[in-house]
C-alpha positions as CSV (number, residue, x, y, z in Angstrom):
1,X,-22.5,-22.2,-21.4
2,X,-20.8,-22.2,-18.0
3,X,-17.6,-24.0,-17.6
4,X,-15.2,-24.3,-14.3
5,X,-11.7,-24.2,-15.8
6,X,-8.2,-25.3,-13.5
7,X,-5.4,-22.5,-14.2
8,X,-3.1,-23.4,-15.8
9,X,-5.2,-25.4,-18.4
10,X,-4.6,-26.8,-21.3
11,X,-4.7,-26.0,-25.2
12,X,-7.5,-28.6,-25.6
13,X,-9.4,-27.0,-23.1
14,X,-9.1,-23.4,-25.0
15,X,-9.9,-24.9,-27.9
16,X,-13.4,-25.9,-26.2
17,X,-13.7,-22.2,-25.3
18,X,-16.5,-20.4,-27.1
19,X,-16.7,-16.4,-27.6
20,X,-19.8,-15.6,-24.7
21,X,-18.7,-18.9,-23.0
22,X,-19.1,-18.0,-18.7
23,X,-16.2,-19.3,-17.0
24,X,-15.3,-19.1,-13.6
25,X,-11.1,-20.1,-13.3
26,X,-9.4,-22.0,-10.3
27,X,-5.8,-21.4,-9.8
28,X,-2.9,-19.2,-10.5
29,X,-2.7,-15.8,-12.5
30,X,-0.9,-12.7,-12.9
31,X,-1.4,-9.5,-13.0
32,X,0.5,-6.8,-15.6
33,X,-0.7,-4.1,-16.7
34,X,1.1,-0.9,-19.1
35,X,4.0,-0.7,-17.0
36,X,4.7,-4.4,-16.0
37,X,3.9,-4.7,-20.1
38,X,6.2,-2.0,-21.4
39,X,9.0,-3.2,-18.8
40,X,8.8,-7.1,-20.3
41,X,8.3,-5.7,-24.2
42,X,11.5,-3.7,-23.2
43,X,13.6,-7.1,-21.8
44,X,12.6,-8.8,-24.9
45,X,13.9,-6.5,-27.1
46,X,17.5,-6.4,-25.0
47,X,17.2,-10.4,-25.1
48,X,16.8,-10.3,-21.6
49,X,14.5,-13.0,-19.1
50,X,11.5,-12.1,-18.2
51,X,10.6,-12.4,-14.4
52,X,8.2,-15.3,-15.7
53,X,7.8,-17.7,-17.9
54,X,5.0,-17.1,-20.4
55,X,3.7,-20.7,-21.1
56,X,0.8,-21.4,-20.3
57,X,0.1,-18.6,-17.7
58,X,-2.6,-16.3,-17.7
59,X,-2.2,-12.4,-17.3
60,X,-4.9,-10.1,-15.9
61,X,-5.0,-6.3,-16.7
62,X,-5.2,-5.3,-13.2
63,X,-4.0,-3.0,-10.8
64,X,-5.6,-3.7,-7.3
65,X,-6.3,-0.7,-4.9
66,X,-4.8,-1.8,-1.2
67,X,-6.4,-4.7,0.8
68,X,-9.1,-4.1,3.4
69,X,-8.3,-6.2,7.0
70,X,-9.1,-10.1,6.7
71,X,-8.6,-9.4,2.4
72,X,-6.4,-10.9,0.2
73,X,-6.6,-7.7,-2.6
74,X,-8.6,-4.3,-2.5
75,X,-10.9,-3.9,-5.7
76,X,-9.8,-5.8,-8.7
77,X,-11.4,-4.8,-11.8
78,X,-9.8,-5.1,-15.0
79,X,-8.2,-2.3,-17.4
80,X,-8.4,-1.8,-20.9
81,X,-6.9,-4.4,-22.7
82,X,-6.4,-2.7,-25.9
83,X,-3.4,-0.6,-23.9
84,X,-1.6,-3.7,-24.1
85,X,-2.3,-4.3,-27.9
86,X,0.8,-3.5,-28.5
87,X,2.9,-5.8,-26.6
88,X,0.5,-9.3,-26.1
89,X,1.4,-10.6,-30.0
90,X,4.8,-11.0,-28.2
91,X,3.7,-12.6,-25.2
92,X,1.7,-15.0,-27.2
93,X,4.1,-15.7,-28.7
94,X,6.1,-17.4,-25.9
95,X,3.0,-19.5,-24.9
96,X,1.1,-16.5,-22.5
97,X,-2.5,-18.9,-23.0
98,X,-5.2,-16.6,-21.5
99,X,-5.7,-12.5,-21.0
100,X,-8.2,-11.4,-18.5
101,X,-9.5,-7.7,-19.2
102,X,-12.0,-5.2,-20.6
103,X,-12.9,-4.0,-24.2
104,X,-12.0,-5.4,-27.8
105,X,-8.4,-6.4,-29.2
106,X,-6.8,-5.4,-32.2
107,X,-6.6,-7.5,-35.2
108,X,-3.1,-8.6,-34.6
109,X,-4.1,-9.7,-31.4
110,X,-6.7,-11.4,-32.5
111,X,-4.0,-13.0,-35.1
112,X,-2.1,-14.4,-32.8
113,X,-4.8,-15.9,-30.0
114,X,-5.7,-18.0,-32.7
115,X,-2.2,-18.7,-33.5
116,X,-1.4,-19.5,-30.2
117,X,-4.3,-21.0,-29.4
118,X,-5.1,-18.7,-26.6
119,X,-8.0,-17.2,-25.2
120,X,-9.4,-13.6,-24.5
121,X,-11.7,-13.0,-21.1
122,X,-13.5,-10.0,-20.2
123,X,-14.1,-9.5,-16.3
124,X,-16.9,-7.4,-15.9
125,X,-15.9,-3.7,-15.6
126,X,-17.0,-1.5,-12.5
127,X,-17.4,-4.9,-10.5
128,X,-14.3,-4.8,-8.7
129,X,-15.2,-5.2,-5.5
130,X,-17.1,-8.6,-5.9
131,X,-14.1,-9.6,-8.2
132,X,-12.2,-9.3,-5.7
133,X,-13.9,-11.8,-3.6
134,X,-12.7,-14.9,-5.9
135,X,-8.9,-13.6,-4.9
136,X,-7.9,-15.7,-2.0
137,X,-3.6,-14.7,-2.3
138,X,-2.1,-12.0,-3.8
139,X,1.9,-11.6,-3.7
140,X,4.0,-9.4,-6.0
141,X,6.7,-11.5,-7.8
142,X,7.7,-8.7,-10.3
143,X,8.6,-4.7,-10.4
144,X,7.6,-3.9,-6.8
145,X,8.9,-0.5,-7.7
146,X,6.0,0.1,-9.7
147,X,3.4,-0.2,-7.1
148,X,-0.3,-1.1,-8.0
149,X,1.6,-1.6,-11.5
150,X,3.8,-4.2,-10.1
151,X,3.6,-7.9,-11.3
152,X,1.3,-10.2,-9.1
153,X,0.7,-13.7,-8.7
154,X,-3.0,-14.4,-7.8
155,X,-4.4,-17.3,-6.4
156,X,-8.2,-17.4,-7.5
157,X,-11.3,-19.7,-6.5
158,X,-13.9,-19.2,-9.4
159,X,-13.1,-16.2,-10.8
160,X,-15.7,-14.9,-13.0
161,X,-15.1,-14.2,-17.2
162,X,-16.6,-14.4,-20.5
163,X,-15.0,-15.6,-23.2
164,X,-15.0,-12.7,-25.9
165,X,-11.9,-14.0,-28.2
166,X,-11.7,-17.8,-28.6
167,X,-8.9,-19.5,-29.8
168,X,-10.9,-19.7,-33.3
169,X,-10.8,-15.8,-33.7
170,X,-14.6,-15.4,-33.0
171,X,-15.6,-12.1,-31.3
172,X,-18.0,-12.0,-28.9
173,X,-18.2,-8.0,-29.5
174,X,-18.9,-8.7,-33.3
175,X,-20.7,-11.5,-33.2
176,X,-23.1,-9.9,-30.2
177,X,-23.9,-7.0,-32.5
178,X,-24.6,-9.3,-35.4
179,X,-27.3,-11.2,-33.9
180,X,-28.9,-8.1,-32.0
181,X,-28.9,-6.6,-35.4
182,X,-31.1,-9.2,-37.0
Protein backbone atom coordinates (compact mmCIF):
# COMPACT_ATOMS: atom_id res chain seq x y z
CA UNK A 1 0.00 0.00 0.00
CA UNK A 2 1.38 3.46 -0.73
CA UNK A 3 1.00 6.12 1.77
CA UNK A 4 2.35 9.96 1.61
CA UNK A 5 3.51 10.68 5.16
CA UNK A 6 4.34 14.63 6.57
CA UNK A 7 7.76 14.46 8.75
CA UNK A 8 7.47 14.77 11.58
CA UNK A 9 4.36 12.50 12.01
CA UNK A 10 2.71 11.22 14.41
CA UNK A 11 2.58 7.92 16.67
CA UNK A 12 -0.95 7.14 15.21
CA UNK A 13 0.33 7.43 11.95
CA UNK A 14 3.20 4.70 12.71
CA UNK A 15 0.93 2.71 14.18
CA UNK A 16 -0.91 2.64 10.67
CA UNK A 17 2.47 1.64 9.13
CA UNK A 18 2.69 -1.92 7.86
CA UNK A 19 6.03 -3.96 7.29
CA UNK A 20 6.19 -3.72 2.96
CA UNK A 21 4.05 -0.58 3.40
CA UNK A 22 5.59 2.10 0.21
CA UNK A 23 5.87 5.41 1.65
CA UNK A 24 7.20 8.34 0.17
CA UNK A 25 7.98 11.16 3.39
CA UNK A 26 7.51 15.13 3.13
CA UNK A 27 9.57 17.13 5.51
CA UNK A 28 12.43 17.19 7.76
CA UNK A 29 15.20 14.43 8.50
CA UNK A 30 18.54 13.85 9.61
CA UNK A 31 21.21 12.19 8.71
CA UNK A 32 23.79 10.15 11.30
CA UNK A 33 25.61 7.60 10.56
CA UNK A 34 28.65 5.49 12.85
CA UNK A 35 30.35 8.47 13.79
CA UNK A 36 27.52 11.10 14.29
CA UNK A 37 26.08 7.70 16.35
CA UNK A 38 29.13 6.81 18.39
CA UNK A 39 29.65 10.71 19.14
CA UNK A 40 25.77 11.06 20.63
CA UNK A 41 25.98 7.30 22.43
CA UNK A 42 29.17 8.85 23.86
CA UNK A 43 27.28 12.39 25.17
CA UNK A 44 24.67 10.25 26.66
CA UNK A 45 26.78 8.38 28.62
CA UNK A 46 28.64 11.75 30.02
CA UNK A 47 25.01 13.14 30.59
CA UNK A 48 25.61 15.53 28.05
CA UNK A 49 22.90 17.28 25.20
CA UNK A 50 22.75 16.05 22.23
CA UNK A 51 22.90 18.55 19.29
CA UNK A 52 19.12 17.48 18.76
CA UNK A 53 16.34 16.53 20.24
CA UNK A 54 15.32 12.99 19.56
CA UNK A 55 11.40 13.30 19.63
CA UNK A 56 9.80 12.66 17.02
CA UNK A 57 12.61 13.11 14.36
CA UNK A 58 13.65 10.75 11.96
CA UNK A 59 17.41 9.68 11.30
CA UNK A 60 18.78 8.43 7.95
CA UNK A 61 21.96 6.27 7.71
CA UNK A 62 23.51 8.38 5.18
CA UNK A 63 26.60 9.93 4.23
CA UNK A 64 26.04 12.01 0.93
CA UNK A 65 29.02 12.26 -1.57
CA UNK A 66 29.35 16.30 -2.62
CA UNK A 67 26.65 18.10 -4.54
CA UNK A 68 26.66 18.47 -8.30
CA UNK A 69 25.89 22.37 -9.51
CA UNK A 70 21.96 23.29 -9.27
CA UNK A 71 21.85 20.08 -6.36
CA UNK A 72 20.94 20.18 -3.05
CA UNK A 73 23.07 16.63 -2.08
CA UNK A 74 25.42 14.27 -4.22
CA UNK A 75 24.23 10.48 -4.07
CA UNK A 76 22.23 9.60 -1.05
CA UNK A 77 21.94 6.02 -0.52
CA UNK A 78 21.53 4.56 2.76
CA UNK A 79 24.22 2.47 4.98
CA UNK A 80 23.81 -0.49 6.91
CA UNK A 81 21.68 0.01 9.64
CA UNK A 82 22.70 -2.82 11.65
CA UNK A 83 26.18 -0.62 12.42
CA UNK A 84 24.02 1.39 14.37
CA UNK A 85 22.43 -1.55 16.34
CA UNK A 86 24.15 -0.75 18.97
CA UNK A 87 23.32 2.73 19.73
CA UNK A 88 19.34 3.19 18.24
CA UNK A 89 17.71 1.29 21.53
CA UNK A 90 19.00 4.60 23.15
CA UNK A 91 17.83 6.89 20.68
CA UNK A 92 14.48 5.28 20.84
CA UNK A 93 14.37 5.71 23.78
CA UNK A 94 14.28 9.58 23.85
CA UNK A 95 11.37 9.58 21.21
CA UNK A 96 13.83 9.14 17.77
CA UNK A 97 10.30 7.86 15.76
CA UNK A 98 11.61 6.63 12.33
CA UNK A 99 15.15 5.11 10.91
CA UNK A 100 15.75 5.28 7.25
CA UNK A 101 18.49 2.59 6.08
CA UNK A 102 19.49 -0.75 4.57
CA UNK A 103 19.37 -4.45 5.92
CA UNK A 104 17.75 -6.12 9.04
CA UNK A 105 17.91 -4.92 12.90
CA UNK A 106 18.79 -6.72 15.78
CA UNK A 107 16.33 -8.06 18.18
CA UNK A 108 16.82 -5.30 20.64
CA UNK A 109 16.12 -3.00 18.07
CA UNK A 110 13.37 -4.53 17.08
CA UNK A 111 12.33 -4.41 21.04
CA UNK A 112 12.31 -1.10 21.28
CA UNK A 113 10.58 0.17 17.85
CA UNK A 114 7.73 -1.43 19.17
CA UNK A 115 8.23 0.01 22.47
CA UNK A 116 8.53 3.25 21.13
CA UNK A 117 6.25 2.90 18.71
CA UNK A 118 8.70 3.69 15.97
CA UNK A 119 9.23 2.61 12.63
CA UNK A 120 12.00 1.04 10.41
CA UNK A 121 12.44 2.17 6.46
CA UNK A 122 14.62 0.69 4.03
CA UNK A 123 15.71 3.15 1.04
CA UNK A 124 16.61 1.14 -1.71
CA UNK A 125 20.36 0.37 -1.82
CA UNK A 126 22.62 1.32 -4.93
CA UNK A 127 19.83 3.90 -5.85
CA UNK A 128 21.50 6.84 -4.66
CA UNK A 129 21.45 9.01 -7.28
CA UNK A 130 17.55 8.99 -7.86
CA UNK A 131 17.30 9.30 -3.99
CA UNK A 132 18.87 12.08 -4.12
CA UNK A 133 16.47 13.72 -6.23
CA UNK A 134 13.58 13.92 -3.36
CA UNK A 135 16.43 16.01 -1.33
CA UNK A 136 15.57 19.66 -1.97
CA UNK A 137 17.99 21.22 1.37
CA UNK A 138 20.68 19.78 2.94
CA UNK A 139 22.63 21.77 5.84
CA UNK A 140 24.89 20.23 8.46
CA UNK A 141 23.64 21.15 12.03
CA UNK A 142 26.00 18.69 13.89
CA UNK A 143 29.93 17.49 13.90
CA UNK A 144 31.06 19.36 10.76
CA UNK A 145 34.45 17.98 11.67
CA UNK A 146 33.44 14.65 10.60
CA UNK A 147 32.66 15.44 7.03
CA UNK A 148 30.30 13.19 4.97
CA UNK A 149 29.83 11.71 8.71
CA UNK A 150 28.57 15.01 9.90
CA UNK A 151 24.98 15.42 11.20
CA UNK A 152 22.50 16.89 8.46
CA UNK A 153 19.24 18.20 8.43
CA UNK A 154 17.36 17.26 5.18
CA UNK A 155 14.47 18.78 3.76
CA UNK A 156 12.74 16.00 1.49
CA UNK A 157 9.72 16.06 -1.06
CA UNK A 158 8.49 12.33 -1.39
CA UNK A 159 11.20 10.48 -0.41
CA UNK A 160 10.91 6.94 -1.21
CA UNK A 161 10.84 3.78 1.66
CA UNK A 162 9.40 0.63 2.68
CA UNK A 163 8.39 -0.09 5.71
CA UNK A 164 10.41 -3.25 6.88
CA UNK A 165 9.95 -2.86 10.94
CA UNK A 166 6.57 -1.57 12.01
CA UNK A 167 5.75 -0.36 15.14
CA UNK A 168 4.06 -3.93 15.81
CA UNK A 169 7.55 -5.79 15.52
CA UNK A 170 6.60 -7.37 12.06
CA UNK A 171 9.62 -7.92 9.68
CA UNK A 172 9.29 -7.44 6.29
CA UNK A 173 12.70 -9.57 5.82
CA UNK A 174 10.92 -12.51 7.77
CA UNK A 175 7.75 -12.27 6.79
CA UNK A 176 8.97 -11.89 2.86
CA UNK A 177 10.72 -15.14 3.19
CA UNK A 178 7.80 -16.84 4.77
CA UNK A 179 5.34 -16.30 2.21
CA UNK A 180 7.94 -17.02 -0.76
CA UNK A 181 8.55 -20.19 1.08
CA UNK A 182 5.07 -21.45 0.90
Amino acid sequence: MDRYLQVPFSTEEVRQLKAGDYVYLTGTIYTARDAAHKRMYEALKEEKDLPLDMVDKVIYYMGPSPAREGRAIGSAGPTTSSRMDKYAPSLLDLGLRGMIGKGKRSQEVKEAIIRNKAVYFAAVGGAGALLSRSIVNSEVIAYNDLGTEAIRKLEVRDFPVIVVVDSQGNDLYETAVAKYRK
